[in-house]
C-alpha positions in Angstrom: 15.2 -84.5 -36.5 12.7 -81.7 -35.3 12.0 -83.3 -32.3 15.5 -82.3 -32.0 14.3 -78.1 -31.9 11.3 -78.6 -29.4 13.5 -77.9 -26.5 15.3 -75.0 -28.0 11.8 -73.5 -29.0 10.5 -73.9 -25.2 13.3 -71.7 -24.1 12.6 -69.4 -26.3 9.2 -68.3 -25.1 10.0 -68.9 -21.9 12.8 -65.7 -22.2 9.8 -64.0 -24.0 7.6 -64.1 -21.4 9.9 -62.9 -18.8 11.1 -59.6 -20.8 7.6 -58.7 -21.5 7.0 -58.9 -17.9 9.8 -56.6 -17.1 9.7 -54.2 -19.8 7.1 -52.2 -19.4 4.5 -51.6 -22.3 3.1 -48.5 -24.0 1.1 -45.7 -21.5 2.8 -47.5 -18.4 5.9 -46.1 -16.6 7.0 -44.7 -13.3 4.4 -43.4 -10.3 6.6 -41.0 -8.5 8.3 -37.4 -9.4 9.7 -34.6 -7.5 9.2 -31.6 -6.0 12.0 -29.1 -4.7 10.9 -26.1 -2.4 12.8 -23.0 -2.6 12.4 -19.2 -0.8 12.3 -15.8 -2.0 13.4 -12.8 -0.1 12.6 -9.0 -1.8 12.8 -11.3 -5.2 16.3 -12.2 -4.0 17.2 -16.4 -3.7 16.9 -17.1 0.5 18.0 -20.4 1.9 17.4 -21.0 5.7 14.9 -22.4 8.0 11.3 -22.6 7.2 9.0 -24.9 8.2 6.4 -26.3 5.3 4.1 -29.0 4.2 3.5 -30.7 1.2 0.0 -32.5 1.2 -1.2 -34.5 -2.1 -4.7 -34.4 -3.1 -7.0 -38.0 -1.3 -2.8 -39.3 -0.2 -1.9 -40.0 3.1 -0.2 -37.5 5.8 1.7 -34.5 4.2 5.4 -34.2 3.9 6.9 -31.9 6.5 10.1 -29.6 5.2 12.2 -27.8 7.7 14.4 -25.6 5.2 15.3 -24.3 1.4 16.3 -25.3 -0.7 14.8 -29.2 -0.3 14.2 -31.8 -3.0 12.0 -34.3 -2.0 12.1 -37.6 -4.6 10.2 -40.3 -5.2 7.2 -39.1 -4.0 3.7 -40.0 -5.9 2.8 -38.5 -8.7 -1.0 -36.0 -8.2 -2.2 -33.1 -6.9 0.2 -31.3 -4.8 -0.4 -28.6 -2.4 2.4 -26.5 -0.5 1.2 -24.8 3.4 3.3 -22.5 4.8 3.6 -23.3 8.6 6.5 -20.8 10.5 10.1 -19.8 9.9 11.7 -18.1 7.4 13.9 -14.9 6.9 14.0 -12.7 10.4 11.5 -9.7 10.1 9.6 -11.0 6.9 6.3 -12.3 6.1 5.5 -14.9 3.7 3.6 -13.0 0.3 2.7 -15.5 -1.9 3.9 -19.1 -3.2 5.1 -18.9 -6.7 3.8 -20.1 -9.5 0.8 -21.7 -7.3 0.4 -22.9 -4.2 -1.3 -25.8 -5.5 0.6 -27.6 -8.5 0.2 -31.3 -10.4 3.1 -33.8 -10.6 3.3 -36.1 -13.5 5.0 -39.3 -13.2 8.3 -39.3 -13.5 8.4 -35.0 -13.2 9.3 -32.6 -11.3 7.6 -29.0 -9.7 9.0 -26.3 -8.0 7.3 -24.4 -4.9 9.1 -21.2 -4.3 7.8 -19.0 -0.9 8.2 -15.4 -1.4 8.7 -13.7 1.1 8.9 -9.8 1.6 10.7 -7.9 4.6 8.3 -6.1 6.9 6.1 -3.4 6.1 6.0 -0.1 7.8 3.9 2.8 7.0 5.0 6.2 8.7 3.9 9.6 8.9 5.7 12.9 10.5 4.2 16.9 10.1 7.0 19.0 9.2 5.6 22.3 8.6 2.8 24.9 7.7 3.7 26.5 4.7 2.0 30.2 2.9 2.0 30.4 -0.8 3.9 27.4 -1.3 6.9 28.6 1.1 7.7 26.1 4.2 7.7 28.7 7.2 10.8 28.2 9.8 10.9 27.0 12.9 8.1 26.4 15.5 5.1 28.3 14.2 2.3 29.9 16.8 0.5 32.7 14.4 0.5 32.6 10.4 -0.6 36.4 9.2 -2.2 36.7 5.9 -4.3 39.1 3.3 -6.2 38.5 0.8 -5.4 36.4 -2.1 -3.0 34.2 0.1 -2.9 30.3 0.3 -2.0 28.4 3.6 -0.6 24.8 2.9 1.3 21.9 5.0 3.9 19.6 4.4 4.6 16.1 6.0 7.0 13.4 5.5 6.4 10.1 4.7 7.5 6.8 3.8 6.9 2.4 3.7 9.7 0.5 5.1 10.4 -2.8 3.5 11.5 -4.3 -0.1 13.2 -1.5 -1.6 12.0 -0.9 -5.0 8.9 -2.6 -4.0 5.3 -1.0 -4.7 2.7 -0.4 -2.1 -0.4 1.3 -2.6 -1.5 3.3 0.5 -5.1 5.0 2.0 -4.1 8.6 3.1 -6.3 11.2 5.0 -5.9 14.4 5.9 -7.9 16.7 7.7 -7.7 20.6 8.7 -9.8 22.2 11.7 -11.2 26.1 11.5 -12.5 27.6 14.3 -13.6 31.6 13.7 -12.8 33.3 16.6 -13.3 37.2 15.4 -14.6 39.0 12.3 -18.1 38.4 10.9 -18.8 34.7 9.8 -16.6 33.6 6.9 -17.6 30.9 4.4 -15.3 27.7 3.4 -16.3 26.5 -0.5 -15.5 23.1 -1.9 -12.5 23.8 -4.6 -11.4 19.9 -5.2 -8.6 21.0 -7.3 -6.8 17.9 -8.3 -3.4 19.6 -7.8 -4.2 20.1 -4.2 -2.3 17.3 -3.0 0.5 16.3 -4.7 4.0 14.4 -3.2 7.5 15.0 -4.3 9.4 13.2 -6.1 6.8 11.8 -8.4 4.5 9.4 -6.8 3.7 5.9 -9.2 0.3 6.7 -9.5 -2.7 8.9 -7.7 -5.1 7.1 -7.9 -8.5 9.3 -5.8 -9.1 12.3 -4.2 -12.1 12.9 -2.6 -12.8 16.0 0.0 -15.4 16.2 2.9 -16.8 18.5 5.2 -17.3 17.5 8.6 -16.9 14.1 8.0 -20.0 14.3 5.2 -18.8 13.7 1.1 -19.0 17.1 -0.4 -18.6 18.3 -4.0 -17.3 21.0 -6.0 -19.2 24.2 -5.2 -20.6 22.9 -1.9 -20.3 25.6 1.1 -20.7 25.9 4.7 -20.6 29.1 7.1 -18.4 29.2 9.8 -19.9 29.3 13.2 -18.1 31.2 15.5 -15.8 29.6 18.5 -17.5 26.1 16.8 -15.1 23.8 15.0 -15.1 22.6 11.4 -13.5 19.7 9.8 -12.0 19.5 6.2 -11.0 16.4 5.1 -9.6 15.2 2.0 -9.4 11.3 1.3 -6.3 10.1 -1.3 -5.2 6.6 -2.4 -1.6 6.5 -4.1 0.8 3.8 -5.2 4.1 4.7 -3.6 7.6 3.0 -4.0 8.6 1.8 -0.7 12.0 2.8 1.2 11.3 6.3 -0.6 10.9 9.4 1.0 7.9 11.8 0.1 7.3 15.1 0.9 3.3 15.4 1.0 2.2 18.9 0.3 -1.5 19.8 0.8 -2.6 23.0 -0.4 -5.7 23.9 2.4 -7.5 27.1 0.8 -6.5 30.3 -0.8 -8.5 33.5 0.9 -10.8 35.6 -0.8 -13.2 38.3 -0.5 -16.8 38.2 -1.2 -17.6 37.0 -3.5 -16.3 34.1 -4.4 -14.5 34.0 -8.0 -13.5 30.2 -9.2 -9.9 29.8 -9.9 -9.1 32.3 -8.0 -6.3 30.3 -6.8 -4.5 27.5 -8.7 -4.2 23.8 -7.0 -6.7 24.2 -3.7 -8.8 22.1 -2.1 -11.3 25.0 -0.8 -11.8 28.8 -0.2 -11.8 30.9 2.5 -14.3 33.5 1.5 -14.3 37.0 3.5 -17.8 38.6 3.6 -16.2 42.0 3.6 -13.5 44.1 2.3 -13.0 45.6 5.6 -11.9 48.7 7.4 -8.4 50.2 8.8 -9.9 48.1 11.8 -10.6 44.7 10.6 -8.6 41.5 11.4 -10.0 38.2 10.7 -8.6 35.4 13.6 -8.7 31.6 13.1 -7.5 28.6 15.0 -6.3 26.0 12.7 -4.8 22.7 13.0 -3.8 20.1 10.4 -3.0 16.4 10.7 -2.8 13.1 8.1 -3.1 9.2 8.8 -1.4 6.5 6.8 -2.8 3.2 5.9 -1.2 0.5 3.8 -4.3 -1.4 1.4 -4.7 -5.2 1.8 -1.4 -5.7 4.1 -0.2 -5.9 7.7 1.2 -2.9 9.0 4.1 -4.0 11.6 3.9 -0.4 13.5 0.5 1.6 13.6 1.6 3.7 16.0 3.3 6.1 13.5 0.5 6.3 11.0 -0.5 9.6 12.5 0.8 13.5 12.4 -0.6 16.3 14.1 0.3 20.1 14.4 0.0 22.2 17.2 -2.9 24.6 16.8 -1.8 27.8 15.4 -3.8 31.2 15.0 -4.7 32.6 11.5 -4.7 35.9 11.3 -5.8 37.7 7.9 -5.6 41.8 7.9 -7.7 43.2 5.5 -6.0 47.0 6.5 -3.8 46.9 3.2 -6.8 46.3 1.3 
């Protein structure tokens, strides 16, 4: 009678065998995942063409992609990296790829590589006017006459193409030439009043101001005598995080004029003085050529069109009368 069962019992570890062979066991399971590539433009979903690769870390030759969105399946599970090659949305450049450039696929996952892209950058410039105690002047301006206690500013324009909304932070200087051409040698002080240079509407953030003269770091206090017919070059050096497709007026408060001697704070929001070494007779003028100008550069990125990070003015004379006085 139990021979009877031997048979029956052979079977039965024969099917036992085969479904452990085919079901897999514990810590085994698939070798492959996926990884979908998508694009970014101005933080906005793009699809299009792009060309990428997909390499994985010690594997064989990298997976090319053409456009976005693209799942690729099936592919092994490791290291992945993602190389942007060409392509993508028309006047863009490619930012960053979100989360990381460089992500790890488990088996049987999935990971997402998403190029951002950002439209073109453009940093421009353009003088607008001279302006004397804080009121633009009109029209084309060839003389400026001024007395004691006055302040001679400039304004300019200027603005950063690209993703609206978007910040950008930008290297500004700006630089004003004096040349004495009558009256006894005047003296230029460093002021550095941190209200010098301001933009309107409200910038994100000013980050440094630093003034020079001729090209040399100087500080508060510092002065220099004006030599006469012999140029001399004020510069101040700003940094500021802008908001881009915004336009800012950029207002640069030069000096304030004074007699000797010089009395600090005279004038509110300058970046030097203009001392007089006399109070003058019915006589007395005081003449100046002066000339202002500013260059934009945008920090850490490509600017698509140079050519319009510089303003310049047309030299204008200065004349202060000290007669009323």
């Amino acid at each position: 009678m139990r021979k009877r069962f031997v048979p029956i019992y052979s079977v039965l570890i024969v099917v036992i065998v085969l479904l452990a062979a085919l079901v897999p066991g514990c810590g085994e399971g698939e070798t492959t995942g996926t990884i979908t590539v998508k694009a970014t433009l101005c933080g906005v979903p793009w699809q299009g063409a792009v060309n990428y690769t997909l390499t994985l870390s010690g594997g064989a030759s990298p997976i090319s992609g053409t456009a976005v969105d693209a799942t690729h399946s099936g592919v092994a599970a490791g290291t992945w990296a993602c190389a942007y090659v060409a392509g993508g949305p028309p006047n863009s450049f490619l930012k960053s790829i979100k989360p990381s450039a460089t992500q790890n696929l488990a088996a049987d996952g999935n990971i997402t590589f998403i190029l951002d892209f950002e439209l073109d950058q453009d940093a421009a410039i353009k003088f607008v006017n001279w302006s004397q105690n804080g009121d633009l002047l009109q029209g084309p301006v060839s003389e400026i006459v001024a007395i004691p206690c006055n302040m001679i500013d400039a304004h300019f324009k200027q603005w950063v193409n690209g993703c609206e909304g978007y910040n950008v932070t930008m290297n500004e200087t700006s630089w004003f030439q004096i040349i004495q051409t009558s009256g006894p040698p005047a003296t230029i002080i460093v002021v550095d009043d941190w209200c010098a240079v301001n933009k309107t509407p409200q910038p994100t953030q000013k980050v440094s101001q630093l003034p020079s003269v001729d090209n040399v770091t100087r500080q508060k206090g510092y002065n220099v005598t004006l030599l006469p017919q012999l140029p001399t070059l004020l510069d101040v050096h700003t940094q500021w995080k802008l908001v881009k497709c915004v336009n800012y007026t950029k207002s640069i408060n030069w000096f304030g004029i004074g007699l000797f001697e010089y009395v600090p704070q005279a004038h509110p929001c300058v970046l030097f003085e203009l001392i007089l070494p006399s109070a003058g007779t019915p006589g007395d003028l005081y003449q100046f050529t002066i000339q202002t100008g500013a260059d934009v550069a945008i920090v850490g990125d490509i600017d698509v069109d140079p050519g319009n990070n510089h303003a310049m003015s047309t030299p204008v004379m200065l004349v202060v009368d000290l007669r009323p006085i």
